[in-house]
ROTI-657775 format. One record per atom (N, C-alpha, C, O, CB): residue number from 1; residue in one letter; chain; atom name; z negated, x negated, y negated. Coordinates in nm, 4 decimals. Glycine has a CB too. Layout:
BEGIN
{NUM,'a','A','CA',{Z,X,Y}}
...
This chain:
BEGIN
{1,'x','A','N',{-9.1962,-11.4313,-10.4968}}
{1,'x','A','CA',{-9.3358,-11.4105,-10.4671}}
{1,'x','A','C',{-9.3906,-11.3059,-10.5635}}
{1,'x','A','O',{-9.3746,-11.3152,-10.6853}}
{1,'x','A','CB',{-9.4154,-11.5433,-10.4765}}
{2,'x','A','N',{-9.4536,-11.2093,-10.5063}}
{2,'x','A','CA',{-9.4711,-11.1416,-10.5963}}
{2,'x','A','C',{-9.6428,-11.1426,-10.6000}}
{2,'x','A','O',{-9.6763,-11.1723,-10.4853}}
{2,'x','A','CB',{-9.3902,-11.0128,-10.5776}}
{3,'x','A','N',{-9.7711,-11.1216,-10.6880}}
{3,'x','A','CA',{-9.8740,-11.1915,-10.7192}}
{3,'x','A','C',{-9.9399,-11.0230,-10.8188}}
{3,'x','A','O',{-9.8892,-10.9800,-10.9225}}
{3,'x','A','CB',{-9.8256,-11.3701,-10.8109}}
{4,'x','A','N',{-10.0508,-10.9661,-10.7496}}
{4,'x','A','CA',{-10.1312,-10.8354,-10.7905}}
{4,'x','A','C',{-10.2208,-10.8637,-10.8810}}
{4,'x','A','O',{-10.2958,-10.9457,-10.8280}}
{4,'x','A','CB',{-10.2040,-10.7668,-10.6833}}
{5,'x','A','N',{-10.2522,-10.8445,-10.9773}}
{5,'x','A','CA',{-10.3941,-10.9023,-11.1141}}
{5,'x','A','C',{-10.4453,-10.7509,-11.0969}}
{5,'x','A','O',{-10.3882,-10.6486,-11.1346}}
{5,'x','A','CB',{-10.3321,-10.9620,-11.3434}}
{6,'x','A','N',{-10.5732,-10.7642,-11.0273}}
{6,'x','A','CA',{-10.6656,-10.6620,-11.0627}}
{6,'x','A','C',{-10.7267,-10.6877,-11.1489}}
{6,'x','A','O',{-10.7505,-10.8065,-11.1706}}
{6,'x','A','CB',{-10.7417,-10.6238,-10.9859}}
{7,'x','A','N',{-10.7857,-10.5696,-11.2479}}
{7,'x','A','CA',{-10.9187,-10.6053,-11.3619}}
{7,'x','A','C',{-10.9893,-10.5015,-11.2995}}
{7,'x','A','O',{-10.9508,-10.3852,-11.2878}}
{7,'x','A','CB',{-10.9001,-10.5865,-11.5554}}
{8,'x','A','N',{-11.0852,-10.5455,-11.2638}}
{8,'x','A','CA',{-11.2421,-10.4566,-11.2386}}
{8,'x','A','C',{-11.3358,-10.4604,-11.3772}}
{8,'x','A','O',{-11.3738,-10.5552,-11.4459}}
{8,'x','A','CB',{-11.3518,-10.5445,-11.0974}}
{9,'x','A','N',{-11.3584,-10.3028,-11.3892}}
{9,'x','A','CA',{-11.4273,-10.3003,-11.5222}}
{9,'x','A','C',{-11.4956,-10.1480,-11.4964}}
{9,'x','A','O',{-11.4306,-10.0436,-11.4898}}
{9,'x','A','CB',{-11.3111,-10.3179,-11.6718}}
{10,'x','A','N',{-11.6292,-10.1591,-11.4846}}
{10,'x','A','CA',{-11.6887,-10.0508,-11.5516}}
{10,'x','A','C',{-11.7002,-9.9886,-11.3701}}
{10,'x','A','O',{-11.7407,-9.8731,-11.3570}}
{10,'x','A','CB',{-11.5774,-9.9553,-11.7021}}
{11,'x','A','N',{-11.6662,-10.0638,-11.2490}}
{11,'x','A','CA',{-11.6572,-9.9225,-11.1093}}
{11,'x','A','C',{-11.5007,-9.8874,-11.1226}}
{11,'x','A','O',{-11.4513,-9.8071,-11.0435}}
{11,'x','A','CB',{-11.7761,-9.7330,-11.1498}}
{12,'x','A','N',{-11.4521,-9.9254,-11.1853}}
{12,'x','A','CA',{-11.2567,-9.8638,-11.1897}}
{12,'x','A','C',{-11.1776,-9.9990,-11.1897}}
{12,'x','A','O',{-11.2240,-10.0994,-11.2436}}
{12,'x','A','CB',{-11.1918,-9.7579,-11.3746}}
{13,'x','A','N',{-11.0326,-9.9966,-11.1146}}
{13,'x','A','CA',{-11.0065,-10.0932,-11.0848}}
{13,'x','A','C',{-10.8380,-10.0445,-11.1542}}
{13,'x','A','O',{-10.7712,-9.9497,-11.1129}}
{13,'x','A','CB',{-11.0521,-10.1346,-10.9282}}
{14,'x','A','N',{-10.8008,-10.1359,-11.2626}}
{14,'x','A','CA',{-10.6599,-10.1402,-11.2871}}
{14,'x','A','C',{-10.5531,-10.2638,-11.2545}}
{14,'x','A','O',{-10.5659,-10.3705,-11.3146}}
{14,'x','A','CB',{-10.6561,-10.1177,-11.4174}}
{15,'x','A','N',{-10.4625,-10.2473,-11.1707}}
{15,'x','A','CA',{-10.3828,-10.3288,-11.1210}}
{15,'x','A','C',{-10.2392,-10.3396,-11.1757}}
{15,'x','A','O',{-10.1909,-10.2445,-11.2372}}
{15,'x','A','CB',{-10.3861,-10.3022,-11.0000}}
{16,'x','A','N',{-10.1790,-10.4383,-11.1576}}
{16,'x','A','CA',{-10.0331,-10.4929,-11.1763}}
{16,'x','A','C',{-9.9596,-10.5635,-11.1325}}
{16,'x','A','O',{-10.0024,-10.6785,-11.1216}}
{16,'x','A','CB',{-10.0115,-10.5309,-11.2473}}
{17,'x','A','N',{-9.8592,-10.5462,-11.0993}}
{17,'x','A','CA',{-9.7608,-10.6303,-11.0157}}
{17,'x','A','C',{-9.6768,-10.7121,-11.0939}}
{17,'x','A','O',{-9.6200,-10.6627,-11.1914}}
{17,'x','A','CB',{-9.6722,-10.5481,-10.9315}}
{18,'x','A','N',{-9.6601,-10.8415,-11.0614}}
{18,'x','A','CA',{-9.5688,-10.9485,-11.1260}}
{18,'x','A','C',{-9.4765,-11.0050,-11.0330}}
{18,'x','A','O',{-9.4953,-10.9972,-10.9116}}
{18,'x','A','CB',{-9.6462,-11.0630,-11.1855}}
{19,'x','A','N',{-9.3818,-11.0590,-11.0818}}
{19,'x','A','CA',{-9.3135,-11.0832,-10.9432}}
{19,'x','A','C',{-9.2739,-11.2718,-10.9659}}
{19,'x','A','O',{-9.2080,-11.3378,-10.8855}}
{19,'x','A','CB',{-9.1405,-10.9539,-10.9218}}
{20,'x','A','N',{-9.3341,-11.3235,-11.0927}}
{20,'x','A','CA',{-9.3724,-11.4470,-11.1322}}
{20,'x','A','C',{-9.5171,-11.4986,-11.1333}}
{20,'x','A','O',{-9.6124,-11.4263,-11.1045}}
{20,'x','A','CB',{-9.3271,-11.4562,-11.2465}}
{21,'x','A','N',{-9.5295,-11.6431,-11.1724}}
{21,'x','A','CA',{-9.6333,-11.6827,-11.2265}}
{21,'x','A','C',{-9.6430,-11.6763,-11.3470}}
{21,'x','A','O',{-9.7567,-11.6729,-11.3942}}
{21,'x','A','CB',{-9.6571,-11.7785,-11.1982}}
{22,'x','A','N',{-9.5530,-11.6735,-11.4160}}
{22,'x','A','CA',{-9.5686,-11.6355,-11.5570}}
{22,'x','A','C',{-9.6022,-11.5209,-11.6007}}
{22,'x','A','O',{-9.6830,-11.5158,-11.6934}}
{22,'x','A','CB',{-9.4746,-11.6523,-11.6164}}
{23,'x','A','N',{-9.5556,-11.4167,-11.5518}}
{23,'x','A','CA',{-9.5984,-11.2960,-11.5609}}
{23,'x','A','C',{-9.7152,-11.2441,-11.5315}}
{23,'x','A','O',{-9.7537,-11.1538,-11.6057}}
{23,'x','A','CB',{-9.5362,-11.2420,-11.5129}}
{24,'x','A','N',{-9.7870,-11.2778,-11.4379}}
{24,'x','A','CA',{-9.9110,-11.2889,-11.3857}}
{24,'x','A','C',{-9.9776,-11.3669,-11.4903}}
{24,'x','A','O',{-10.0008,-11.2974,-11.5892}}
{24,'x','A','CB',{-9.9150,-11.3489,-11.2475}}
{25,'x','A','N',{-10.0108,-11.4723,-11.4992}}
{25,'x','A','CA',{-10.0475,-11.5640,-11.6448}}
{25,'x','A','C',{-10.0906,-11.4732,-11.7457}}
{25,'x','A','O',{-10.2068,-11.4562,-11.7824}}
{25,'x','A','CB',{-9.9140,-11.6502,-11.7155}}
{26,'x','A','N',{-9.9705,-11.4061,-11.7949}}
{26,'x','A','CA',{-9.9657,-11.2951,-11.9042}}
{26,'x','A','C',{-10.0599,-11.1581,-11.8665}}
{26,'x','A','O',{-10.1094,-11.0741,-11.9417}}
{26,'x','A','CB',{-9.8004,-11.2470,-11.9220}}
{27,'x','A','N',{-10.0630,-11.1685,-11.7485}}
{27,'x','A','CA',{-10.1321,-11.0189,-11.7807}}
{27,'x','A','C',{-10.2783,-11.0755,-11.7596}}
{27,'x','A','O',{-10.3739,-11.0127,-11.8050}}
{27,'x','A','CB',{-10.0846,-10.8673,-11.6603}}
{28,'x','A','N',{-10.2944,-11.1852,-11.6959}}
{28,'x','A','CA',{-10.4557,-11.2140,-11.7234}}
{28,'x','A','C',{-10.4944,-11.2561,-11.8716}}
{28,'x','A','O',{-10.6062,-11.2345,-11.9185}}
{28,'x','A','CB',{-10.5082,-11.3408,-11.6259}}
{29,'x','A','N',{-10.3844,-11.3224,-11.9456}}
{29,'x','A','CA',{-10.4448,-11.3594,-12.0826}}
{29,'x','A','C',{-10.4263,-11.2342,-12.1463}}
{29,'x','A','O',{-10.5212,-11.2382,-12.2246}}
{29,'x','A','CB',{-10.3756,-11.4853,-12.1660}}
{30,'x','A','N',{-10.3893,-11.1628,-12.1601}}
{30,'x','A','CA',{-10.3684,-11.0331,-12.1996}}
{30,'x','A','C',{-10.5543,-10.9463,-12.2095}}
{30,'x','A','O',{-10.6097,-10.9041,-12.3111}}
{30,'x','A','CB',{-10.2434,-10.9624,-12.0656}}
{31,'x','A','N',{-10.6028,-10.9460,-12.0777}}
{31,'x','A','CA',{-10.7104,-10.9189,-12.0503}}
{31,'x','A','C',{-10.8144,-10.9835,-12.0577}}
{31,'x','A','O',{-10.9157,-10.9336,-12.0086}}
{31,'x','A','CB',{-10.7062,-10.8899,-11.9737}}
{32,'x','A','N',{-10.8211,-11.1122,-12.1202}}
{32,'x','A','CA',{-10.8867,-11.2503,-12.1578}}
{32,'x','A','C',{-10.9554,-11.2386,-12.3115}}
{32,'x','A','O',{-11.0653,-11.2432,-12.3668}}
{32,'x','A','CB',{-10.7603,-11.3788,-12.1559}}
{33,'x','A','N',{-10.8048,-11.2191,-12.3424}}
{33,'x','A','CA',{-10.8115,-11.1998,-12.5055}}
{33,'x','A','C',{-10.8623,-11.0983,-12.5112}}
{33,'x','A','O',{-10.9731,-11.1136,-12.5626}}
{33,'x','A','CB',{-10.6921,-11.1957,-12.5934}}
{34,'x','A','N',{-10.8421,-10.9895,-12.4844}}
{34,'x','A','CA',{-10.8617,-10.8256,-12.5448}}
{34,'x','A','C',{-11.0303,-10.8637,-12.5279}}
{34,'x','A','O',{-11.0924,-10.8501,-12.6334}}
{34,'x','A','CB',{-10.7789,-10.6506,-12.4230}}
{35,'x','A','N',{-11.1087,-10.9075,-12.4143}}
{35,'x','A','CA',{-11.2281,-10.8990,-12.3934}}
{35,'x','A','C',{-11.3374,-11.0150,-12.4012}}
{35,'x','A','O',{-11.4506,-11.0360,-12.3574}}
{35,'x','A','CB',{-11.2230,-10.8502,-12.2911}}
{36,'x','A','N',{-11.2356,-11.0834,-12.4862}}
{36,'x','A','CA',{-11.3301,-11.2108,-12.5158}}
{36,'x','A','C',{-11.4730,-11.2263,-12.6018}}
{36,'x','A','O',{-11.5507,-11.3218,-12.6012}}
{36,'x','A','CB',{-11.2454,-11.2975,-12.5835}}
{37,'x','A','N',{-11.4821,-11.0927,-12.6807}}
{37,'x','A','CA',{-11.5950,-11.1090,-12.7128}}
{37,'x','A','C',{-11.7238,-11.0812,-12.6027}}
{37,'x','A','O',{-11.8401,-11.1212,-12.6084}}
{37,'x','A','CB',{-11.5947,-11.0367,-12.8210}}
{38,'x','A','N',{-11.6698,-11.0145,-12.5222}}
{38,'x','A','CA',{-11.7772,-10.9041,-12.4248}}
{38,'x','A','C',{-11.8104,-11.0170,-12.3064}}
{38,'x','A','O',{-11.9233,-11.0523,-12.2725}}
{38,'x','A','CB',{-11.6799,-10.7252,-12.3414}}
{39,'x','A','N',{-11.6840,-11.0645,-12.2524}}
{39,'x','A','CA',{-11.6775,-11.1102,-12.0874}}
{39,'x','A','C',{-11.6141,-11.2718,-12.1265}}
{39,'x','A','O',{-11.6447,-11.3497,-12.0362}}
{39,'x','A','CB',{-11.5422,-10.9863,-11.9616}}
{40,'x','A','N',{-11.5614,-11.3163,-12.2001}}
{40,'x','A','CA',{-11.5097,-11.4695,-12.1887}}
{40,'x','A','C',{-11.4978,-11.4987,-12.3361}}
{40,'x','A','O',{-11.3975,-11.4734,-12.4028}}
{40,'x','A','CB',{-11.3533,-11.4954,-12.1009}}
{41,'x','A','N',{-11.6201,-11.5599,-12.3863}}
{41,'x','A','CA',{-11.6249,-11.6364,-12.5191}}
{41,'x','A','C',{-11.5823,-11.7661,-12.5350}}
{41,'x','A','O',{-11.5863,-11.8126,-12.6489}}
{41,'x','A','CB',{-11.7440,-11.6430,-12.5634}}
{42,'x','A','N',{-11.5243,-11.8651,-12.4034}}
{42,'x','A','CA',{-11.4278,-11.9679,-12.4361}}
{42,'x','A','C',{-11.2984,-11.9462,-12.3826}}
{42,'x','A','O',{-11.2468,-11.9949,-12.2820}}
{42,'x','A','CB',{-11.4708,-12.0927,-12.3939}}
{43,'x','A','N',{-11.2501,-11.8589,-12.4725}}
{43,'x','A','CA',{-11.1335,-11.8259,-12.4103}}
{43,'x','A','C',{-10.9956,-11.9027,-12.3458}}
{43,'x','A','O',{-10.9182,-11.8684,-12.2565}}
{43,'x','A','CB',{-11.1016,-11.7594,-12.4887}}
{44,'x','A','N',{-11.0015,-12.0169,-12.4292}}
{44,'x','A','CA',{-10.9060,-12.1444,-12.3891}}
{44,'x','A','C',{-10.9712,-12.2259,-12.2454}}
{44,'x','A','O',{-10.8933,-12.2655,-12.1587}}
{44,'x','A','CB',{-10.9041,-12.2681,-12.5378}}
{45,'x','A','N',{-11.0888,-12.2410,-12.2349}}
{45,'x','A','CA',{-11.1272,-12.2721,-12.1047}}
{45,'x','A','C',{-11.0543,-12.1627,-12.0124}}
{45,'x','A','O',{-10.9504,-12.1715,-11.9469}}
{45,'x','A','CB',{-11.2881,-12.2729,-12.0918}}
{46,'x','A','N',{-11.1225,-12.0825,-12.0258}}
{46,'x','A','CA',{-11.0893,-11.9338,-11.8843}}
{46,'x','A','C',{-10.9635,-11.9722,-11.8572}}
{46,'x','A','O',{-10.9454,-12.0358,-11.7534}}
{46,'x','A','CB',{-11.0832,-11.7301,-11.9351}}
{47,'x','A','N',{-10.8418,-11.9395,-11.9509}}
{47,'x','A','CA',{-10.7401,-11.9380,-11.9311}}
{47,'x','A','C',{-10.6850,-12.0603,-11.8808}}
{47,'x','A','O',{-10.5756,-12.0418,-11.8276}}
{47,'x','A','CB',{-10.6976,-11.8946,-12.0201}}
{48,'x','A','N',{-10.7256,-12.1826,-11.8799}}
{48,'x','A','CA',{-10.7091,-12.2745,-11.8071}}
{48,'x','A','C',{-10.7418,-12.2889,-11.6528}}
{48,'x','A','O',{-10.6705,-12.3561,-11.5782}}
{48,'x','A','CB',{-10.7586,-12.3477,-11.8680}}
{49,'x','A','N',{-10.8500,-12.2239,-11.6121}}
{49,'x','A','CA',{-10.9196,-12.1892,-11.5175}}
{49,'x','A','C',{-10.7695,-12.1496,-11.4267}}
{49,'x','A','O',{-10.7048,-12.2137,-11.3439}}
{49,'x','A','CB',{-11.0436,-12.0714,-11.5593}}
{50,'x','A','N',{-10.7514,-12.0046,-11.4912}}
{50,'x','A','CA',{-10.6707,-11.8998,-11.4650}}
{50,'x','A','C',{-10.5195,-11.9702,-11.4084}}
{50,'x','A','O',{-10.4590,-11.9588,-11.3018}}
{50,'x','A','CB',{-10.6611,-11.8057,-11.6062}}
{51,'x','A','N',{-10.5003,-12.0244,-11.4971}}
{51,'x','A','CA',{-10.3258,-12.1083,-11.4721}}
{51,'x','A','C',{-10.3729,-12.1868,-11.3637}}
{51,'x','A','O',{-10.3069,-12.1462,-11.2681}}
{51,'x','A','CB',{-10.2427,-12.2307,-11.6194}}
{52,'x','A','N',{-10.4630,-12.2919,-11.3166}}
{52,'x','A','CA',{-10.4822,-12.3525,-11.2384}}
{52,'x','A','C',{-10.4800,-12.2760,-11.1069}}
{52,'x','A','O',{-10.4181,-12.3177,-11.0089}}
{52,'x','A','CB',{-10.5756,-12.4124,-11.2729}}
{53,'x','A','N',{-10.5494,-12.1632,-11.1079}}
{53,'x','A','CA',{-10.5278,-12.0874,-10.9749}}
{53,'x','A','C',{-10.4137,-12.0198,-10.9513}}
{53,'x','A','O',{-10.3732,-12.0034,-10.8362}}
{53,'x','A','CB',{-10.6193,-11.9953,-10.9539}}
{54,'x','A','N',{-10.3403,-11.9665,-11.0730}}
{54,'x','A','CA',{-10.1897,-11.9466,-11.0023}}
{54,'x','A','C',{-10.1175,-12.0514,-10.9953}}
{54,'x','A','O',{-10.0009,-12.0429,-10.9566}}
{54,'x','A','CB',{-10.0993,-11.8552,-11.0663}}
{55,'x','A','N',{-10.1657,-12.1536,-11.0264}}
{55,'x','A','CA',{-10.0234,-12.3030,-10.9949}}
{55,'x','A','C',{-10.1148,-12.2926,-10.8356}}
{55,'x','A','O',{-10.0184,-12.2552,-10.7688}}
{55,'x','A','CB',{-10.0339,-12.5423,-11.1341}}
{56,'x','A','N',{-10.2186,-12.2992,-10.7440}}
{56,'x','A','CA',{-10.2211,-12.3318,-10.6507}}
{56,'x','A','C',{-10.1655,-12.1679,-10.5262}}
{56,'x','A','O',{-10.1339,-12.1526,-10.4082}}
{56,'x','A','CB',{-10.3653,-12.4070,-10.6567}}
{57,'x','A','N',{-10.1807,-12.0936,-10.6325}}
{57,'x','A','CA',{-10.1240,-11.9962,-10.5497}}
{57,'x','A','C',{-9.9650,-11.9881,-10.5342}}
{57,'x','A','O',{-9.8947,-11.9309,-10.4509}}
{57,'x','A','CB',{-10.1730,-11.8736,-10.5985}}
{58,'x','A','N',{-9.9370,-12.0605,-10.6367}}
{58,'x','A','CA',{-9.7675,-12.0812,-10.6826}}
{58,'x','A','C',{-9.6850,-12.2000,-10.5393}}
{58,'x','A','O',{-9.5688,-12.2094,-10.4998}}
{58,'x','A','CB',{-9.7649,-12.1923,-10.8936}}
{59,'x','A','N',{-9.8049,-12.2669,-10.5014}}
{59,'x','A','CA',{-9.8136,-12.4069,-10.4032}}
{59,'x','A','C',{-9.8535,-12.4041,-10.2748}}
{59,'x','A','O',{-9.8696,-12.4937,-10.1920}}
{59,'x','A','CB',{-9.9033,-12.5043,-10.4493}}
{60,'x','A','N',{-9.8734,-12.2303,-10.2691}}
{60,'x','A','CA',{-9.9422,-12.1853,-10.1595}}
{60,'x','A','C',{-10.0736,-12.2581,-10.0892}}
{60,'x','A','O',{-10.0940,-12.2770,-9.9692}}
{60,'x','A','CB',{-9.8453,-12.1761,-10.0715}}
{61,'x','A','N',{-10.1489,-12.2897,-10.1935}}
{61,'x','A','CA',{-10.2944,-12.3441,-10.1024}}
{61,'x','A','C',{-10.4063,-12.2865,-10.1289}}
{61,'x','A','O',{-10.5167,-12.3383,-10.1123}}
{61,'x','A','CB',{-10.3386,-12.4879,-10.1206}}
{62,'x','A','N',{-10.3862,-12.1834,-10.1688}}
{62,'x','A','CA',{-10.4822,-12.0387,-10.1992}}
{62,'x','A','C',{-10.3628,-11.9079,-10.1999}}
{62,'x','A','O',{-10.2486,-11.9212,-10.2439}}
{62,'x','A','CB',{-10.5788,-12.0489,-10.3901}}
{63,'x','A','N',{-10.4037,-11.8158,-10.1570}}
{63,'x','A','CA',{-10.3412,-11.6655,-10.1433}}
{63,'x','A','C',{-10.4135,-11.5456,-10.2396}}
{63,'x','A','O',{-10.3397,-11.4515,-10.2689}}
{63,'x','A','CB',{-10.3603,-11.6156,-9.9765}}
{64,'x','A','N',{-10.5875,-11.5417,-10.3035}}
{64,'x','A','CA',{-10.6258,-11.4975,-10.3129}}
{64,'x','A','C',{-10.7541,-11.5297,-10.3870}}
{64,'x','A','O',{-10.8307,-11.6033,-10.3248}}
{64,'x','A','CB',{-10.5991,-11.4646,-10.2380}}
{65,'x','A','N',{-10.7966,-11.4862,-10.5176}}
{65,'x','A','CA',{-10.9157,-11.5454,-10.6114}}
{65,'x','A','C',{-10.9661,-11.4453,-10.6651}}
{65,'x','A','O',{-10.8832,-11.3655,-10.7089}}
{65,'x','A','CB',{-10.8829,-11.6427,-10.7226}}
{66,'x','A','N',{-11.1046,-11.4109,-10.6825}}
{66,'x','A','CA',{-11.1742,-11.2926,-10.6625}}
{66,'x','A','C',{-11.3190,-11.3358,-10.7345}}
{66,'x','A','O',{-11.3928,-11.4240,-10.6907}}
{66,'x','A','CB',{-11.1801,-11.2480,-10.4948}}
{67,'x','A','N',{-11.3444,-11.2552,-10.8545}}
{67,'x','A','CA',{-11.4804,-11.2755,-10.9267}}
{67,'x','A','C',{-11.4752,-11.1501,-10.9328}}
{67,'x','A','O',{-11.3916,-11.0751,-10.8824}}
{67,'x','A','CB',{-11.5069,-11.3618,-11.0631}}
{68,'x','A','N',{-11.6104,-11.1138,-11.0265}}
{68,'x','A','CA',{-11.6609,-11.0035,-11.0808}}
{68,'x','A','C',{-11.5868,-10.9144,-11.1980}}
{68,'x','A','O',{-11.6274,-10.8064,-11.2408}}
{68,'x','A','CB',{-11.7769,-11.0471,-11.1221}}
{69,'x','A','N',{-11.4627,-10.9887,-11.2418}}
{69,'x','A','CA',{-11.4001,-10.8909,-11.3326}}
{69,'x','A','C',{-11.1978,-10.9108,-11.2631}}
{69,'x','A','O',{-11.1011,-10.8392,-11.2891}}
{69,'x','A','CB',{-11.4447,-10.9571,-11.5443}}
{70,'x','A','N',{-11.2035,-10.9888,-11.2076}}
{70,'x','A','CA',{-11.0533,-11.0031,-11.1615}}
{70,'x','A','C',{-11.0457,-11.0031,-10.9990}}
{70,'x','A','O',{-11.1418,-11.0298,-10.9268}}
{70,'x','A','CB',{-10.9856,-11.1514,-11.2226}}
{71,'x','A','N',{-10.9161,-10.9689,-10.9539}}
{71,'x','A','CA',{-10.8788,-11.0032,-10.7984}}
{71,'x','A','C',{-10.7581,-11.0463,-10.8250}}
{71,'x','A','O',{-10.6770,-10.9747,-10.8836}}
{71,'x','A','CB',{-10.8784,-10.8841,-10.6809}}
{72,'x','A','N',{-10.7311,-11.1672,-10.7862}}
{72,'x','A','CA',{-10.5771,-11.2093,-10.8218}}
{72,'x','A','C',{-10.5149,-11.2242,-10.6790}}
{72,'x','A','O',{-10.5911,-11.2976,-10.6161}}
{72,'x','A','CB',{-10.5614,-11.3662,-10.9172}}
{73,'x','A','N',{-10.4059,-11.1852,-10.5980}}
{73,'x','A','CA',{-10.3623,-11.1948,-10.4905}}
{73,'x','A','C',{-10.2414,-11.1954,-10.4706}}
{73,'x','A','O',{-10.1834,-11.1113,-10.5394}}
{73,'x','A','CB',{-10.4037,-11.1292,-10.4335}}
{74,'x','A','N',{-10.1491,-11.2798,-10.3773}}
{74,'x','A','CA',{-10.0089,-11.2840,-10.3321}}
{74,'x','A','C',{-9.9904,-11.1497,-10.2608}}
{74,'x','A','O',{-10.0749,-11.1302,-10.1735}}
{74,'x','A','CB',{-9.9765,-11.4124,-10.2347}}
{75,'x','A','N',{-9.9128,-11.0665,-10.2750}}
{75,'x','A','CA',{-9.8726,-10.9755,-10.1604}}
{75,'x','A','C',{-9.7176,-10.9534,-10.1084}}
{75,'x','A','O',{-9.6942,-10.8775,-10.0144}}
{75,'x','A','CB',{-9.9208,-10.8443,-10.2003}}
């Protein structure tokens, strides 16, 4: 399964391909941390958030999760 992490920031959109859940995981905490002062000041919450939606995307009962700074999607 392979799983796209967009970061939307600023009108520009940078993307990545994982071909795990773990890997995916990583590149959202990656982008969690770096911006935790600005966009996510409980950072251990978020990232819990975060794993929860790729274990259901991992379970296939979501394909696709979408806020104002991420697009996370199976493709």
């Amino acid at each position: 399964m392979k799983i796209k992490v967009t970061w939307k920031i600023q009108g520009m959109e940078f993307s990545a391909i994982s071909d795990t859940v773990a890997e995916a995981y990583e590149y959202v905490k990656a982008i969690v941390k770096a911006e935790k002062s600005r966009n996510f000041p409980n950072t251990d919450e978020t990232l819990s958030e975060y794993i929860g939606i790729l274990a259901k995307m991992k379970n296939h009962e979501t394909i696709k999760h979408e806020n104002h700074i991420f697009r996370i999607e199976i493709i």
